[in-house]
Structure formats: structure tokens, C-alpha cells
C-alpha positions as semicolon CSV with decimal commas, in nm:
position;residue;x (nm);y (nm);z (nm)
1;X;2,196;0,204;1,590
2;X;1,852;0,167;1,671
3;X;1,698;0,453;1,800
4;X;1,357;0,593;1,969
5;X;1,211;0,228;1,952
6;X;1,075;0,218;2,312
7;X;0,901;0,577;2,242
8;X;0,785;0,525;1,907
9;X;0,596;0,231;2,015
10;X;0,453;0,398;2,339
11;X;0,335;0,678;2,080
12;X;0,143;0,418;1,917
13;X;-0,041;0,292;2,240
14;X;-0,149;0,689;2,327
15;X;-0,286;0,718;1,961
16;X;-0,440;0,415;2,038
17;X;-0,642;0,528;2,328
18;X;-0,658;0,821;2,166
19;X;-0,830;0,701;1,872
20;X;-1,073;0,475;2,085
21;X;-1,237;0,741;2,296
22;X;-1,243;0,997;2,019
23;X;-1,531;1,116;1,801
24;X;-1,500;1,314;1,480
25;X;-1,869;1,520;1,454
26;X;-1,762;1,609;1,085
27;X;-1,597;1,348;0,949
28;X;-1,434;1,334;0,651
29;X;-1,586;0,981;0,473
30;X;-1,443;1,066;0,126
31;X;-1,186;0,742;0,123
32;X;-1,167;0,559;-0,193
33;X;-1,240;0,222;-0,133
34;X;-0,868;0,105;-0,166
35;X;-0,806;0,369;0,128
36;X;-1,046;0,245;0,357
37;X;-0,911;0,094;0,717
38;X;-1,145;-0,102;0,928
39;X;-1,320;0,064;1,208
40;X;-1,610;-0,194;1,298
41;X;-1,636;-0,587;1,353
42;X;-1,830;-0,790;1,151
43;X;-2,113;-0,760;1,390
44;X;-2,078;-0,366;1,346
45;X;-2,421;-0,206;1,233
46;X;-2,422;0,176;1,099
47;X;-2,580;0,296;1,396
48;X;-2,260;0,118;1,609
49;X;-2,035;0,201;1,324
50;X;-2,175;0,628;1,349
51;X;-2,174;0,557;1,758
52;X;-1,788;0,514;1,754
53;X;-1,724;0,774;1,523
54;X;-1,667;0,620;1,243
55;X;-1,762;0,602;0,868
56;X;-2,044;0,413;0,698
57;X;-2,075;0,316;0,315
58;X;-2,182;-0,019;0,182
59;X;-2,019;-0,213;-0,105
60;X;-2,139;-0,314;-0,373
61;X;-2,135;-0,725;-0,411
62;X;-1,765;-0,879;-0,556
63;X;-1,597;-0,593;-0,398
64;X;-1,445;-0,652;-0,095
65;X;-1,329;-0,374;0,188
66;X;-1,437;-0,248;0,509
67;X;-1,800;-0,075;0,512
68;X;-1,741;0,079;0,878
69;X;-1,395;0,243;0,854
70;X;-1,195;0,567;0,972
71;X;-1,253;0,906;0,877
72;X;-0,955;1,048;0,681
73;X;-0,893;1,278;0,957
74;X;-0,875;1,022;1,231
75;X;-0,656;0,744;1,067
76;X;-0,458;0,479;1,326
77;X;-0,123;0,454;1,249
78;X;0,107;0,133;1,259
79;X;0,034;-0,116;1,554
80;X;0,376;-0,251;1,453
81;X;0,607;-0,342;1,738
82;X;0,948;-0,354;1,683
83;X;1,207;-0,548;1,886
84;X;1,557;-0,413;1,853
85;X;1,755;-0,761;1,868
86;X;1,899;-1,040;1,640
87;X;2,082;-1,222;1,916
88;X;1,835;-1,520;1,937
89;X;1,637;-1,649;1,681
90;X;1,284;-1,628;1,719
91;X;1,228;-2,037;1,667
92;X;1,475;-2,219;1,803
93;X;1,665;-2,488;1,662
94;X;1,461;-2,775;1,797
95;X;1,141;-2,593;1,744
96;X;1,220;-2,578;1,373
97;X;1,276;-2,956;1,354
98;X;0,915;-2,993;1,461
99;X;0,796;-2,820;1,207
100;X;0,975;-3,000;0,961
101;X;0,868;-3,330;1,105
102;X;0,507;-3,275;1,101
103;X;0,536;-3,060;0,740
104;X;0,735;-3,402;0,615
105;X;0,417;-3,594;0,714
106;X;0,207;-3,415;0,487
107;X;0,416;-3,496;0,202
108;X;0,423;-3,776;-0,065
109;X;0,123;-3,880;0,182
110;X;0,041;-4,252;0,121
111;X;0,373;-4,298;-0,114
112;X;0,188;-4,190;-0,379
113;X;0,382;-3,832;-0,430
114;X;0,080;-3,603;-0,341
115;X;0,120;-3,341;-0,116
116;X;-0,192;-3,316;0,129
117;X;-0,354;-2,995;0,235
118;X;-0,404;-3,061;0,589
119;X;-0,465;-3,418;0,723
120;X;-0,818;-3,259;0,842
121;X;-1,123;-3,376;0,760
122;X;-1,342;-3,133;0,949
123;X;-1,266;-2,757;0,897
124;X;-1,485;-2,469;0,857
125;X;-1,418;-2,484;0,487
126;X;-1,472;-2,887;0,460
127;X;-1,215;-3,182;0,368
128;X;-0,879;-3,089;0,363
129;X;-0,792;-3,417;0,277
130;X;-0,690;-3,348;-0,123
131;X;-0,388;-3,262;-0,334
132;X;-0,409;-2,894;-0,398
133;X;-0,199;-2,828;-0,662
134;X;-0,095;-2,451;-0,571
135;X;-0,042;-2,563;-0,183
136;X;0,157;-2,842;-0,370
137;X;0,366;-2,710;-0,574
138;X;0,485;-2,429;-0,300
139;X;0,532;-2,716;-0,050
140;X;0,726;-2,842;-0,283
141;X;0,989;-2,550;-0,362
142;X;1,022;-2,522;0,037
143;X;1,107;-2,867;0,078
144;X;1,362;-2,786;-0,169
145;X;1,487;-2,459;-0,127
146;X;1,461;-2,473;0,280
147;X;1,436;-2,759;0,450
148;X;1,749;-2,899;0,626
149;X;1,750;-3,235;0,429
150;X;2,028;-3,413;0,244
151;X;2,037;-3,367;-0,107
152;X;1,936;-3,761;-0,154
153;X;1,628;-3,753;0,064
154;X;1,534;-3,427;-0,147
155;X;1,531;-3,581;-0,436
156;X;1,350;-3,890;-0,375
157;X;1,082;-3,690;-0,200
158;X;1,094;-3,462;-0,536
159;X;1,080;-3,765;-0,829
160;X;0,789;-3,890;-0,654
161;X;0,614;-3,557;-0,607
162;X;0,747;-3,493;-1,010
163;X;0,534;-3,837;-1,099
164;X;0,205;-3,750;-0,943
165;X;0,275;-3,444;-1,183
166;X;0,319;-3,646;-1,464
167;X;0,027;-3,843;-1,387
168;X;-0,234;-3,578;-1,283
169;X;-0,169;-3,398;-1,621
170;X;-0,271;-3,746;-1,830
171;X;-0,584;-3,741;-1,569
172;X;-0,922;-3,795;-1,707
173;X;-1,077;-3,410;-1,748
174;X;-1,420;-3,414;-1,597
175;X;-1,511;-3,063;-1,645
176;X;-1,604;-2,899;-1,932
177;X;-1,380;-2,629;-2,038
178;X;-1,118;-2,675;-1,804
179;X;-0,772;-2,814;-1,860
180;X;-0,670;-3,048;-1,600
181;X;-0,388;-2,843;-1,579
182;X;-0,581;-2,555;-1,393
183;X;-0,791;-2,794;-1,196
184;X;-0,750;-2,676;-0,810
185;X;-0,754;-2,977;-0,598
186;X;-0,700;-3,383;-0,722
187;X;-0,813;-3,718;-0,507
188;X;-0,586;-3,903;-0,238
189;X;-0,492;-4,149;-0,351
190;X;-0,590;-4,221;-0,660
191;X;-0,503;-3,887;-0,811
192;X;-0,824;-3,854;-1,013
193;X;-0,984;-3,527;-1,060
194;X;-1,221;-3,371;-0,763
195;X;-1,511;-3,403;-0,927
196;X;-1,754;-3,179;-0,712
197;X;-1,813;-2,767;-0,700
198;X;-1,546;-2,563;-0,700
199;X;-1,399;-2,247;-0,763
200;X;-1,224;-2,323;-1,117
201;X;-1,031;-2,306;-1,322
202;X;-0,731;-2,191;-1,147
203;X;-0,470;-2,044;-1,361
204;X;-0,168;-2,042;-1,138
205;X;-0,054;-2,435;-1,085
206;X;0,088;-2,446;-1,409
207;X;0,357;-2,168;-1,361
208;X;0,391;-2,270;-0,957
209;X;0,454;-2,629;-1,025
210;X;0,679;-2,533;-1,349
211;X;0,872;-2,364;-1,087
212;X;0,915;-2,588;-0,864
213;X;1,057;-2,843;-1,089
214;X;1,283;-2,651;-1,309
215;X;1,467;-2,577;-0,953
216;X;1,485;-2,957;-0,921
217;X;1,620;-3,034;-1,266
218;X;1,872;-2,729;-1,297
219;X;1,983;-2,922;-0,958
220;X;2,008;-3,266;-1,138
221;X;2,125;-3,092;-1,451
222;X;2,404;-2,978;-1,260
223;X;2,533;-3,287;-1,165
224;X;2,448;-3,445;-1,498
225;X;2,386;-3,205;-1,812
226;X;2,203;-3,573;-1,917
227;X;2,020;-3,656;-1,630
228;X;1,767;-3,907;-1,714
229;X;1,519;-3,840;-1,512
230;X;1,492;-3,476;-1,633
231;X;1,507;-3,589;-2,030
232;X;1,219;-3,872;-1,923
233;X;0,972;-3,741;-1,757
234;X;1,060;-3,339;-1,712
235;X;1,157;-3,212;-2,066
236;X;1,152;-3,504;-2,317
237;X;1,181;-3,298;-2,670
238;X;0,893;-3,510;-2,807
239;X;0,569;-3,416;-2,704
240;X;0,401;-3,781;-2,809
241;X;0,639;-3,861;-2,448
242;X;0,437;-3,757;-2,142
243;X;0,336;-3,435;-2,333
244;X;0,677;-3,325;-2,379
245;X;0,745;-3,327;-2,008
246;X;0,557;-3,197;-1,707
247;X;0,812;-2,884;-1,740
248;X;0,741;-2,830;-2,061
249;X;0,344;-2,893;-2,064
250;X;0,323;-2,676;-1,793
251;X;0,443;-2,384;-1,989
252;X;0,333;-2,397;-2,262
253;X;-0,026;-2,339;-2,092
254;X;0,066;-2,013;-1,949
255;X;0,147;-1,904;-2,325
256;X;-0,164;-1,980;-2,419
257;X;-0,344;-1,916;-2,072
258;X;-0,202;-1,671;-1,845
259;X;-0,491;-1,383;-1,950
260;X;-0,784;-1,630;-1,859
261;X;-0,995;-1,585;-1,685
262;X;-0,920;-1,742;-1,335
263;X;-1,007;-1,758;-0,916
264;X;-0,812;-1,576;-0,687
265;X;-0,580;-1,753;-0,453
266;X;-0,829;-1,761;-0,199
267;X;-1,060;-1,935;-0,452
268;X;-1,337;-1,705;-0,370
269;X;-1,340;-1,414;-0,612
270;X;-1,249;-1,435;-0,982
271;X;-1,083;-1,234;-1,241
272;X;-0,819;-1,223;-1,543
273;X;-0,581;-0,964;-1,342
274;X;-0,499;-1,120;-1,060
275;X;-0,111;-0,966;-0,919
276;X;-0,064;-1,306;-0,750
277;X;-0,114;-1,484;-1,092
278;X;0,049;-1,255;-1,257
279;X;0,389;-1,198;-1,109
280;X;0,420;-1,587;-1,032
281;X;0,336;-1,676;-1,430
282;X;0,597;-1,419;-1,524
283;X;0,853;-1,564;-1,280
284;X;0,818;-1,897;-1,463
285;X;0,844;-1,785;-1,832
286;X;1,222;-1,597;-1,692
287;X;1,265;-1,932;-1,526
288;X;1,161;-2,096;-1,861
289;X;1,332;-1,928;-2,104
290;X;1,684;-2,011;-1,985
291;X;1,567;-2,362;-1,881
292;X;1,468;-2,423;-2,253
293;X;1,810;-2,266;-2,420
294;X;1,945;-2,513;-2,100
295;X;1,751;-2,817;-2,285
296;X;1,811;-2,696;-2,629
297;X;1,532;-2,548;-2,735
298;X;1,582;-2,180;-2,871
299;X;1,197;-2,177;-3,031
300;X;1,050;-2,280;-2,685
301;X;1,334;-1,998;-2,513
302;X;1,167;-1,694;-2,717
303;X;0,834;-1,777;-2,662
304;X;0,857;-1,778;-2,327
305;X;1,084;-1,491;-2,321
306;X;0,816;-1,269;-2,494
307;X;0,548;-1,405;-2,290
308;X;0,740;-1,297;-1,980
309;X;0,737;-0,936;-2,146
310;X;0,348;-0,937;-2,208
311;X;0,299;-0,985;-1,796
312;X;0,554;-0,764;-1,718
313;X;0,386;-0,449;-1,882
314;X;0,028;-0,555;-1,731
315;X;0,203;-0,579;-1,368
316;X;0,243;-0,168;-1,426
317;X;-0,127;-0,128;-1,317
318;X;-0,134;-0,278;-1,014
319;X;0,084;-0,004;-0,852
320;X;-0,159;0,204;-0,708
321;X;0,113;0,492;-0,601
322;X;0,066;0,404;-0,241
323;X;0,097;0,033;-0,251
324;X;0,079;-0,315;-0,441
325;X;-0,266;-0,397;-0,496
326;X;-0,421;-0,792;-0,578
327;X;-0,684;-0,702;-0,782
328;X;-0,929;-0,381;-0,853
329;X;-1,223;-0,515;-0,632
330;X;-0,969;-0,687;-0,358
331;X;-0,678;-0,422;-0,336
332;X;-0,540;-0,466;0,027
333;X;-0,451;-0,893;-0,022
334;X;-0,149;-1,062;0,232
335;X;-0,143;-1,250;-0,107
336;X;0,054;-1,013;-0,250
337;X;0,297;-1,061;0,017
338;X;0,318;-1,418;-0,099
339;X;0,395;-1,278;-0,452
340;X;0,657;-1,063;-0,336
341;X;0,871;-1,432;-0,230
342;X;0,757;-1,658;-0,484
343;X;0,721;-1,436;-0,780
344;X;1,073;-1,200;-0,730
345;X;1,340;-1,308;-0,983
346;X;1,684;-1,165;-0,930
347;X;1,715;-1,139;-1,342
348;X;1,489;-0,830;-1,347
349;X;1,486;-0,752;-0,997
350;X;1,128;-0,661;-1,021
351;X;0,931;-0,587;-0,696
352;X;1,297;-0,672;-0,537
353;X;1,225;-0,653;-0,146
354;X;1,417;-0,302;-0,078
355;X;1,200;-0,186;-0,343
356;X;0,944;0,155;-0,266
357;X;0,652;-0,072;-0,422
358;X;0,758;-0,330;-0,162
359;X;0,846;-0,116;0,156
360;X;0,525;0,118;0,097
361;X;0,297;-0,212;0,067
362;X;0,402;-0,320;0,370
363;X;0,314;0,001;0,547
364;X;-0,033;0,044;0,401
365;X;-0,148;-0,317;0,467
366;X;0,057;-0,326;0,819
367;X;-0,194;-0,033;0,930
368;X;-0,496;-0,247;0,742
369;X;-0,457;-0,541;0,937
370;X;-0,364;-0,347;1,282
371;X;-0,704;-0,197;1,298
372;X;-0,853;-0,535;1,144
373;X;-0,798;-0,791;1,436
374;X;-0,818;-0,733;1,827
375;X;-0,561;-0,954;1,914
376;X;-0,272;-0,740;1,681
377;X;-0,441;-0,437;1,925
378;X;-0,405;-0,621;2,249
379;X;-0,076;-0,749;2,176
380;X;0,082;-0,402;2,087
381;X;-0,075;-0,276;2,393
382;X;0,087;-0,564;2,566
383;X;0,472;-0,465;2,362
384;X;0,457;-0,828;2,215
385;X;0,744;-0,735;1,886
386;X;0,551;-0,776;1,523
387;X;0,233;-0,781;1,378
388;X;0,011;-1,049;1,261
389;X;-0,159;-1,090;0,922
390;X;-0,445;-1,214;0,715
391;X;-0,589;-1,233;0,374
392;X;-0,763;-0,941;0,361
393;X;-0,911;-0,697;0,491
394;X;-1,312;-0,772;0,538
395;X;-1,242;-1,119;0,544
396;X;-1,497;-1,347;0,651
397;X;-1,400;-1,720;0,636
398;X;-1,434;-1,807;0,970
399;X;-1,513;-1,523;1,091
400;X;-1,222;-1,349;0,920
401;X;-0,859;-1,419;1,070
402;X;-0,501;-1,364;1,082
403;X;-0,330;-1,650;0,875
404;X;-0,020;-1,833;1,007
405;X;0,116;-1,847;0,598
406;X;0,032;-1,454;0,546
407;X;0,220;-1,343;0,869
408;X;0,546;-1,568;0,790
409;X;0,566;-1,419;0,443
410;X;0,570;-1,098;0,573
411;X;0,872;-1,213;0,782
412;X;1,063;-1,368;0,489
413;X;0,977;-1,044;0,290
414;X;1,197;-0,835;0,629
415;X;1,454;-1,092;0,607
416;X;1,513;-1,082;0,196
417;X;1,512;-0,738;0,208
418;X;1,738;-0,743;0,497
419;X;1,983;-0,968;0,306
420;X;1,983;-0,758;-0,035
421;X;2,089;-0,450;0,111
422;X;2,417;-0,617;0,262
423;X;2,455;-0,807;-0,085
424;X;2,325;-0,601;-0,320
425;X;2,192;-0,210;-0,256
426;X;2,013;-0,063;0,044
427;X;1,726;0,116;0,009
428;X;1,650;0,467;-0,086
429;X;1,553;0,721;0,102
430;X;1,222;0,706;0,022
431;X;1,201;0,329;0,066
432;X;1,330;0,397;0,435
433;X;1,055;0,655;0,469
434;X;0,828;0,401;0,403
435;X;0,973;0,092;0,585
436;X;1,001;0,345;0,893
437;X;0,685;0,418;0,913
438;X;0,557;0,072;0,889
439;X;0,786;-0,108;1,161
440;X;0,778;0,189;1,412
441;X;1,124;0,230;1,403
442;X;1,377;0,468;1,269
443;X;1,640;0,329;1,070
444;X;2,055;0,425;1,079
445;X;2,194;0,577;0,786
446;X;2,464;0,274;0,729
447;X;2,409;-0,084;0,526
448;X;2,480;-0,259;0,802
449;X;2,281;-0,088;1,047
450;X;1,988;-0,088;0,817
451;X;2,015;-0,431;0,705
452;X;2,009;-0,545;1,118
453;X;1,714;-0,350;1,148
454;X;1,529;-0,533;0,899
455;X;1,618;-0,841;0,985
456;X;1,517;-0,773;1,359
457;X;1,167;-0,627;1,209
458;X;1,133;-1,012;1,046
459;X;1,236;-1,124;1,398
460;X;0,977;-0,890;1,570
461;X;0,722;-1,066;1,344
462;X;0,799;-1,432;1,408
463;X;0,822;-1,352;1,729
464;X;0,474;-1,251;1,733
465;X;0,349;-1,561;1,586
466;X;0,529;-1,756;1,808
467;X;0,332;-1,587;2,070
468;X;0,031;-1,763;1,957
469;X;0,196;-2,094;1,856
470;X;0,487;-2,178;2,067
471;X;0,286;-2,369;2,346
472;X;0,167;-2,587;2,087
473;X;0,362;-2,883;2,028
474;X;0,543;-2,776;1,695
475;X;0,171;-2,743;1,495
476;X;0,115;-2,516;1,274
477;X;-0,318;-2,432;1,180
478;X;-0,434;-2,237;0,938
479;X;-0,568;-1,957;1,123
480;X;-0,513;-1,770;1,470
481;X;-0,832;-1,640;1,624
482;X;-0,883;-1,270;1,530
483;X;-0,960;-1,191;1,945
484;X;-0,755;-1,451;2,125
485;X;-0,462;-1,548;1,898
486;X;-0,560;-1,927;1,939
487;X;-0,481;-2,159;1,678
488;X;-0,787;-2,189;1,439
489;X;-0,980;-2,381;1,159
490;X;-0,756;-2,627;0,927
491;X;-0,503;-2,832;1,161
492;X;-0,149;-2,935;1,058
493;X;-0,180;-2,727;0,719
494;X;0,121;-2,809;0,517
495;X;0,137;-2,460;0,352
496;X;0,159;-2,285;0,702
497;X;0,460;-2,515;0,778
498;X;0,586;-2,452;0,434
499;X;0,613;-2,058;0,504
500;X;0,743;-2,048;0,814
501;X;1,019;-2,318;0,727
502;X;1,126;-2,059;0,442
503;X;1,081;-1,748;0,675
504;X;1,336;-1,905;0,903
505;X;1,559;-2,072;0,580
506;X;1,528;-1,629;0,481
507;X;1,712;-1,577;0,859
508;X;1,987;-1,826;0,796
509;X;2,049;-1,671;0,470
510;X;2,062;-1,311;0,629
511;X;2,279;-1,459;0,911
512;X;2,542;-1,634;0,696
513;X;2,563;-1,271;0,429
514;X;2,562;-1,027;0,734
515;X;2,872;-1,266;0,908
């Protein structure tokens, strides 16, 4: 069923060449700035930008995007390289484990129940030695959701994580006008607050970590509609008792919060419309409002059933018509990737990963980020399978790079999607127009067929990253180096683990529907 792969992807290296030795005299530089694909390197000056035939405009500060980019009439297409095989998966077995063992050593560091960043005390962005509460709380859900641990060592790894919670929401505030609830980052091991400069508030801990702990009690609640545990410290019906409950304090802030003002999750740029924020707040007022009729409490249940509502109709304007953006002044963001996993809830099947929204986003920012780094250029030239991704386009944090995190969501995006059209509906015609287009590959016209594909695309992907990270000992970085592929900047970062545990949890799924 798969067909023209080896072609398609040699059409891509001639356009390719073709595109490097080609000059436009009248180019047409008319892109909006959500169009633009980068055609420089950050070194690129407007007479080198003009010298390879490209366009020149300058942004304005706060708005990110490429100021040497194509011409409309001389767009690259998809670097994407697909690999036409599920046989083998693209991590093995043992290789896994590793990960697991050294993500399992970042967490409930010191026995204290935080969850560290990176045991790295030198990286290009500083310490890394802090309790983040975002890279927390999605640790967090992985280790529940995906990693291959018995239900008991789950949960004893999640009560302690729950009571650094519980205690960082009684911490003492230290900044004015911010809710330790949307502080970013907290002190190992003392859990205090970080007192320095930062990027703050940050709006979206309260609905991630809500998230991650309602999974945990509907799991205890399950076994016990009484649990203890949940009733004590989670939801306790009396809000003079650890403010009602970490679930429940959470919450209620994003009733009252989620259209603050807020940094991005980069924590460089700020805004109140942020589609990360947004779709992962809504995701826990769904979660919410059947978790509160769960615990008894219909007033609780409506509220944040309406609240849910309010997000939903502001998520309407960040569909461009070509693809999901972040925000207006940071369109093109491998954060919204991360949105499309951690924000999707099967109840409204919003954004679900067979959607156009989702299949047309991944073929505009699969062509961003192929003309962005030269090691995604080099390897397609080379027929290494996938693509590798980054935060955004224009990115320069270390000299702007593809992220580990960023390219395993796009993975566990392939394999969802791959999953829910053998379980649920394939795509449409148009959605295959667009996933086609963005893995190089053109797709059967059966379920089956289609789902394989997809799931081979997330293969294609991994297999990519393992490219850059396979010699390495089971260690997962933050970054890979935009020219070589070399593992970069933060070491050990939990978070990168954290992704590429659930990209390959995504597989297993797809594996055990498609038997």
C-alpha cells in the first residue's frame, strides 16, 4: 500500500538543489508574516539574504519570524522523509528502559516529591536545578500514563509528587501580584519559591498539574470510590483543609485566571491568548467537571463546565485557515504540537489528531522547520526517515535548535492519529491531502492502509531522532545542534525523556488497536 515513496523523496532532493542554485530577479516578497519560511541563518545580512535570492523585511520587536525568507514563487516543499515500515520499532526495548531509568532519576529527586528540570547546573539558559512546575506536572502524567511501572510503584512516586503540590501551594508568595499557583519554577529541596527574575506569572501549572492528578485519583477512585488519600489531600470538600485540595485549588484558579495575562511556554514572550494555555486550561475544566459530579459537587461541576465553554469559543481564532497558530506575534510554535497531546480530550474530540486543523499544521510547520535547520537538509539529502523539530521558527536560544521534546510530540501526534482512524474514523479527504503533502508520501484509500502509514510516518520521525541520540548511552538533552545533530545545551532533561517515553507508550497503543 505504500506507493511512490522512494520518488517522492528523490523529488524533494532535486527541488532541493534546485532551490539552492536558483535566483528569483523579481521576487514576489508579499508573505504575511505567518507565511514566511526561513531562507537565511542567523548570521544572514540583507545583502547575503538578496545574494541568495531571497527576501528581506525586518520585524518589528515581540514578533517573532524569519526576516530573510523565500519568495512566494520559490517556496521549498517538505524535507520530510518517509520510511515505509512498522516491522521494528524505532527504540528498542532495552533502549526504552534507559530512558526510563535516567527519566526515574529526575523524579521525586531528594525524596522530597519534586520533579527536577535537568540535574544541570551549567546550561546556556543557567541552573536547571529547580522544580518547574509545567515540566512537573507533564513528567508527571507520563510517569503515569506511559511508563512501564507497576501500579504500586506509580503511586508512591505520585502521593509524593501530590504532597510537594500540596505544599508548594501553602508556600510563602514572594512576589507581588502573583499567586503561587502560577509561579514557574520552586527551590530543591526546600520547596520555597525562586525568588529571583523571571518570566511570570505563568498561567498554565494550575490546569497541567490539575490534570495530572485527577488521572491519579479517578485511578484510586476506582479502586476505592473513598479513597483517603484523594478525600485528604486531593479534594477535601472543606476549603479551611489544604485549600479544599490541590485538585480543587487548582481549578478554581483557572475560573478566575485563565484570561490573564501570562508567558508563553517558552517563558520568553507574553500574552493573554496563548493556544498552548488555552487548549490545556480547557482540557482540565472537561476533566474537572466530571471529576467534581465524581466527588459530589454539582456547583463546582457547572462552573467548570461553563468555563470550559468560554475557552472553547476563543480557541476559534487561532485557526488561521492554513494551520494552528500559538499566538498572533509567534504563529509557527512546535508548542502547539505539544497542545495537540496534552490538551485533546476524546469528550469533544476537539483538534482530534485526524483532524484538517491537525494534519494541515503539521504540513505548514514540517516545511518551516525543513528550511530552518541544516542538519533536517543534510539528513534528507542523506534519506535518513523523519524530520526534526524546534520551537520556532527564528529561534535563538542557543543559537536556535531542534528540540528533542518538540520532535517526539510530533511522533506521538503520527501515532494517535494513526490509532484513531483504526478505532474511531479515518481522515477525510482533505485531511489526507494535507497529511500527504507533509510526510512525502501518498496514502491508500483503506483504514488500515492509512492508519500503517501514519504510524510508519511517527516511526520515520523517531527514527530520525534516534539518528542523533542512539550512540549516546540512553540520554536524552534538550537540544540537537541545528548543523550537526549533536546533543546540545540542558543534559538529562526530564521533559525530553518524558516525551519520548509517551511517543513510544503512543506506538504500543497503535500496535495493540491495529493487532
Amino acid at each position: 500500500f505504500f506507493h511512490s515513496v522512494y520518488n517522492r523523496n528523490m523529488k524533494f532532493a532535486a527541488l532541493a538543489l534546485a532551490s539552492a542554485f536558483s535566483y528569483v530577479s523579481a521576487k514576489d516578497c508579499s508573505a504575511d508574516v505567518s507565511a514566511r519560511l526561513d531562507c537565511g541563518e542567523l548570521a544572514s545580512t540583507e545583502d547575503s539574504c538578496n545574494a541568495a535570492g531571497c527576501c528581506w523585511s525586518p520585524l518589528p520587536d515581540g514578533t517573532s519570524g524569519p526576516w530573510c525568507f523565500y519568495s512566494s514563487d520559490n517556496l521549498p516543499s517538505s524535507c520530510f522523509v518517509f520510511q515505509n515500515s512498522t516491522s521494528t520499532a524505532p527504540f528498542s526495548p532495552s533502549e526504552v528502559a534507559a530512558f526510563q531509568t535516567n527519566f526515574l532519576a529526575n523524579v521525586d529527586v531528594e525524596s522530597v516529591g519534586a520533579v527536577v528540570a535537568a540535574p544541570d547546573h551549567d546550561t546556556p539558559g543557567g541552573n536547571y536545578y529547580y522544580h518547574w512546575m509545567r515540566d512537573g506536572a507533564l513528567s508527571m502524567r507520563s510517569l503515569f500514563a506511559s511508563a512501564d511501572l507497576d501500579s504500586d510503584t506509580k503511586s508512591s512516586y505520585l502521593q509524593s509528587y501530590a504532597k510537594w503540590v500540596v505544599g508548594r501551594q501553602s508556600a510563602v508568595a514572594v512576589h507581588d501580584g502573583v499567586d503561587v499557583r502560577v509561579e514557574p519554577k520552586f527551590e530543591i529541596p526546600d520547596g520555597s519559591v525562586f525568588a529571583g527574575s523571571w518570566c511570570r506569572p505563568q498561567n498554565d501549572g494550575p490546569g497541567l498539574r490539575a490534570i495530572t492528578l485527577m488521572m491519579y485519583a479517578e485511578d484510586l477512585l476506582s479502586n476505592d470510590p473513598k479513597d483517603d488519600f484523594v478525600t485528604s489531600n486531593l479534594w477535601t470538600g472543606d476549603s479551611s483543609t489544604v485549600n479544599g485540595g490541590a485538585i480543587k485549588f487548582d481549578l478554581d484558579w483557572v475560573v478566575s485566571g485563565w484570561q490573564s495575562n501570562t508567558c508563553d511556554l517558552w517563558e520568553e514572550v507574553q500574552s493573554t491568548d496563548f493556544f498552548w494555555n488555552r487548549v490545556t486550561m480547557k482540557k482540565a475544566m472537561l476533566m474537572g467537571a466530571k471529576f467534581a459530579e465524581t466527588m459530589g459537587d454539582s456547583e463546582s461541576s457547572a462552573t467548570y463546565a461553563s468555563t470550559a465553554a468560554a475557552i472553547d469559543a476563543e480557541l476559534d481564532s487561532h485557526w488561521t485557515g492554513s494551520f494552528v497558530a500559538e499566538e498572533s506575534n509567534r504563529q509557527k510554535d512546535g508548542a502547539v504540537f505539544v497542545g495537540f497531546n496534552n490538551g485533546y480530550d476524546s469528550s469533544d474530540d476537539r483538534y482530534s489528531p485526524v483532524s484538517v486543523e491537525v494534519a494541515a499544521t503539521i504540513n505548514v510547520f514540517n516545511t518551516a522547520f525543513c528550511s530552518e535547520y541544516t542538519v533536517n537538509t543534510a539528513d534528507s539529502a542523506a534519506e535518513v526517515p523523519g524530520i526534526l523539530i524546534g520551537r520556532y521558527p527564528g529561534d535563538t536560544y542557543a543559537n536556535g535548535n531542534p528540540w528533542v521534546l518538540t520532535t517526539a510530540a510530533l511522533a506521538q501526534v503520527l501515532y494517535r492519529a494513526a490509532t484513531y482512524t483504526i478505532t474511531t474514523s479515518a481522515p477525510t479527504d482533505e485531511a489526507l491531502e494535507q497529511f500527504s503533502a507533509a510526510l512525502n508520501v501518498d496514502f491508500p484509500s483503506d483504514a488500515s492502509g492509512i492508519s500503517q502509514t501514519l504510524a510508519a510516518a511517527g516511526d520515520s520521525v523517531l527514527l530520525r531522532l534516534k539518528e542523533h541520540v542512539g550512540g549516546d548511552g540512553g540520554h536524552l538533552d534538550e537540544q540537537l545542534d541545528r548543523n550537526t545533530g549533536a546533543q546540545m545545551s540542558a543534559k538529562d532533561l526530564t521533559w525530553s525523556y518524558a516525551e519520548v517515553i509517551n511517543a513510544m507508550k503512543a506506538r504500543d497503543d497503535w500496535v495493540a488497536a491495529f493487532a
